[in-house]
C-alpha positions, 0 to 999 in steps of 0.5 A: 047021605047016611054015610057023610052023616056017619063020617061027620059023626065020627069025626065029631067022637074022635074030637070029642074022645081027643078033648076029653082025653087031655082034659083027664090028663091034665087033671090027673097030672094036677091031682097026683102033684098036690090034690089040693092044688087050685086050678090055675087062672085063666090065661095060664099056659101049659109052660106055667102050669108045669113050672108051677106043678114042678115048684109044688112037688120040690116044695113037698120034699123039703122041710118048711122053714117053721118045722127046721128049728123051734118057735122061740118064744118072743121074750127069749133071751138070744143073747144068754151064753150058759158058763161052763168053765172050769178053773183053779189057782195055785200058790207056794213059796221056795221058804228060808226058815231064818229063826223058829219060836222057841215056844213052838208057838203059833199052832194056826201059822204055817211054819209052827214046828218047822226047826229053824234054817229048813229050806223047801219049795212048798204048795199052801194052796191048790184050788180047782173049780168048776162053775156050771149054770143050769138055766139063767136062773140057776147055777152050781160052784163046786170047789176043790182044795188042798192046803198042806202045811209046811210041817208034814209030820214024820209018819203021821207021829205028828199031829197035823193041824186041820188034816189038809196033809195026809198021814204019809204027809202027801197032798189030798183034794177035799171038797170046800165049795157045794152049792146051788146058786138062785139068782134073783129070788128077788130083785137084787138078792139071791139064795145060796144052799150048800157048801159055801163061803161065809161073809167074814171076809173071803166071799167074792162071787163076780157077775152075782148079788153077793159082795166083790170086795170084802177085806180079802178080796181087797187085800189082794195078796191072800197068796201072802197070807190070811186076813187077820181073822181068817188067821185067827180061826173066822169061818171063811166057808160053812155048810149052809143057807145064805140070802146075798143082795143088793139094796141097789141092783142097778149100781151095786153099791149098797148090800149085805148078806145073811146067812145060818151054819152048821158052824162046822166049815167041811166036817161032817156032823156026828150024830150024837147028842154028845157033840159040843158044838153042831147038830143042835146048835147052828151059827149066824152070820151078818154082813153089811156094805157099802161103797162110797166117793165114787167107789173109792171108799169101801165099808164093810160091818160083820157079825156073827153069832154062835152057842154051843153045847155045856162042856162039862156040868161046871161050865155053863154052854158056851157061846161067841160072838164077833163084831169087826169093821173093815174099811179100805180107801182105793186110789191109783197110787195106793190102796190103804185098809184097816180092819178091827175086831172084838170077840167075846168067848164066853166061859172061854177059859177057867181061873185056877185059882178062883176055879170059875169060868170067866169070858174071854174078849180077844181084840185084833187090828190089822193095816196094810197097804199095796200100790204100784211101783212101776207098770208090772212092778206092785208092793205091799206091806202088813201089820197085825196086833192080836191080843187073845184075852184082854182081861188076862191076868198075868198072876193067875193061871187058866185053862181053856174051855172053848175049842174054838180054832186054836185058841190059847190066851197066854200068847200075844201075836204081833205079824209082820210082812211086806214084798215086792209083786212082779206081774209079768202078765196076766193071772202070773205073780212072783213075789219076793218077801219076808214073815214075821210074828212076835210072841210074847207070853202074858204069864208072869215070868214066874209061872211054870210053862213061861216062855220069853219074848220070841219070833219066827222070821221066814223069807220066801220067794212066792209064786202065784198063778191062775187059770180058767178065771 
């Protein structure tokens, strides 16, 4: 009896130790794979068990989907691309110089000094830029140029006007555009500081608040030449603020532009309280547009206001101002524009004889038209009539006061130009065409220094290519 009893009893142990056993496996097996883990449902086999310890450890060697990129917050905006892109455009001519002033006249044209019948292949302009947008909302321009003349000099013996050529005569990069760019400081407007384009009429900033389609930009043909009052010495870029906005931003169609200067374009400003005309004083610039009949008719009103410094202790401080309308009428077989201005110089020059400052009013009008011949094939044409003092008196003598651009108002200026576009492809142009001013001298033909009636004629071959833009 005591012996089956052992028997049972140990029998009973075995089975016991054996249940016990598997029971701690298990459980150890379940902990070392996630100690968190929950028991599994009943009826759960050993296979599932397995399969699901598997899947819980392959899930603790990788990364979960959340931790691989980062939470995005709702109003993200997927779609934004930042722009990086670096561009330039370049244009030059291969010029004839059929006939010079004999006065050497024109100081602000690009073939004042050349002798006539001189032929070369010349850059009037390299630019080089780089746009970068650093958040949505904020965005840098900067922009490099190089703009020599026709007339190098001879081992910088000859002045060089606006220093775009080195004194060996070579070609140099100078910065022209610096700025930061907020976009929508509100609705529709945005805030530039730095180096700029002013809105006299070559700012066009595409995809921003600012204007598209001012007198340069719709000219079209600046590989040509200027407008009227970039010719004449405007500020086309300044150092400077400028709010540039939309009354409508949804369309577009209505805006404007405010802007303060130094009124010293790329120079630097010299500390001295003798300096004429910047470190106390600044310009202000103003510009209104608008589109209209369905965007065929673009209006444009500017003006701008500067004083400067007395230049001497008989000449009170000067001071002058521009007003100038722009208009441009676009359909498909031809685009037509006219853009007229006065400016008042005040104490601009002094009359010898009566040996007081007097103002002086300048009047310029310019039209043009362009439009296309054949596919590819485009022509434009020109006319300027520019009179630098309206109230000259041709039996006085003057001298002049102001330095304003290369002012001098003894000469009337009239300039000519029309061509032919060929467009082979995008951003490429070969323009064949012809330059002309007439100047005539508005001094009696009695007074010393009178030069007659004469011209500058140049036929060119221009070529003009862009990139990156």
């Amino acid at each position: 009896m005591k012996k089956m009893f052992t028997k049972l009893f140990s029998t009973g142990l075995l089975i016991c130790l054996t249940l016990i056993g598997v029971a701690v496996k298990a459980q150890t097996t379940s902990l070392s794979a996630d100690a968190t883990t929950a028991a599994p449902a009943t009826g759960t086999t050993a296979t599932d068990m397995k399969a699901e310890v598997k899947a819980e450890a392959k899930a603790k060697t990788e990364t979960p989907a959340e931790t691989k990129a980062a939470a995005k917050p709702a109003d993200a905006d997927t779609t934004w691309k930042p722009q990086r892109r670096l561009w330039g455009y370049t244009f030059g001519d291969f010029y004839y110089d059929a006939h010079s002033d004999a006065g050497n006249r024109g100081p602000e044209t690009m073939y004042n000094g050349v002798a006539s019948s001189r032929n070369a292949f010349q850059f009037r302009r390299l630019y080089l830029g780089y746009d970068y947008e650093i958040t949505k909302k904020f965005k840098a321009e900067v922009l490099l140029a190089s703009e020599p003349n026709a007339n190098t000099g001879v081992s910088g013996t000859t002045s060089i006007q606006n220093g775009d050529n080195l004194v060996d005569g070579k070609m140099a990069f100078w910065i022209k555009n610096f700025n930061l760019r907020v976009r929508d400081l509100w609705t529709g407007t945005d805030f530039v500081i730095g180096e700029m384009s002013t809105p006299g009429f070559a700012l066009n900033e595409p995809g921003t608040n600012g204007p598209t389609s001012l007198s340069e930009a719709t000219w079209a043909f600046r590989s040509i030449e200027k407008t009227i009052t970039d010719f004449h010495k405007n500020n086309s870029y300044d150092v400077g603020a400028a709010l540039q906005g939309t009354f409508d931003p949804s369309t577009k169609n209505f805006g404007y532009v405010l802007m303060v200067g130094n009124n010293s374009t790329s120079s630097l400003l010299p500390a001295g309280a003798t300096n004429a005309n910047t470190g106390f004083y600044k310009i202000f610039y103003g510009d209104i547009w608008g589109k209209f009949l369905n965007q065929k008719l673009y209006v444009d009103l500017y003006a701008d206001y500067a004083k400067t410094a007395a230049a001497t202790a008989t000449i009170p401080g000067q001071e002058h101002n521009m007003l100038k309308i722009f208009a441009a009428y676009n359909t498909k077989p031809i685009t037509v524009g006219v853009e007229a201005y006065t400016q008042q110089i005040a104490s601009g020059v002094t009359n010898t004889a009566t040996k007081t400052p007097e103002n002086a009013t300048v009047h310029g009008f310019s039209i043009w038209a362009r439009g296309a011949i054949v596919k590819n094939l485009n022509y434009f044409a020109r006319y300027d009539s520019y009179n630098p003092d309206t109230q000259f008196n041709s039996a006085d003598s003057y001298t002049i006061n102001t330095n304003y651009g290369s002012y001098n108002p003894t000469v009337k200026e009239t300039f000519y130009t029309a061509g032919i576009d060929y467009n082979p492809t995008k951003n490429v142009h070969f323009m064949p065409n012809f330059w002309l001013i007439d100047y005539k001298d508005q001094r009696a033909s009695t007074t010393t220094g009178y030069v007659g009636p004469d011209h500058t004629l140049v036929f060119r071959f221009t070529f003009f290519y862009t990139f990156g833009k």
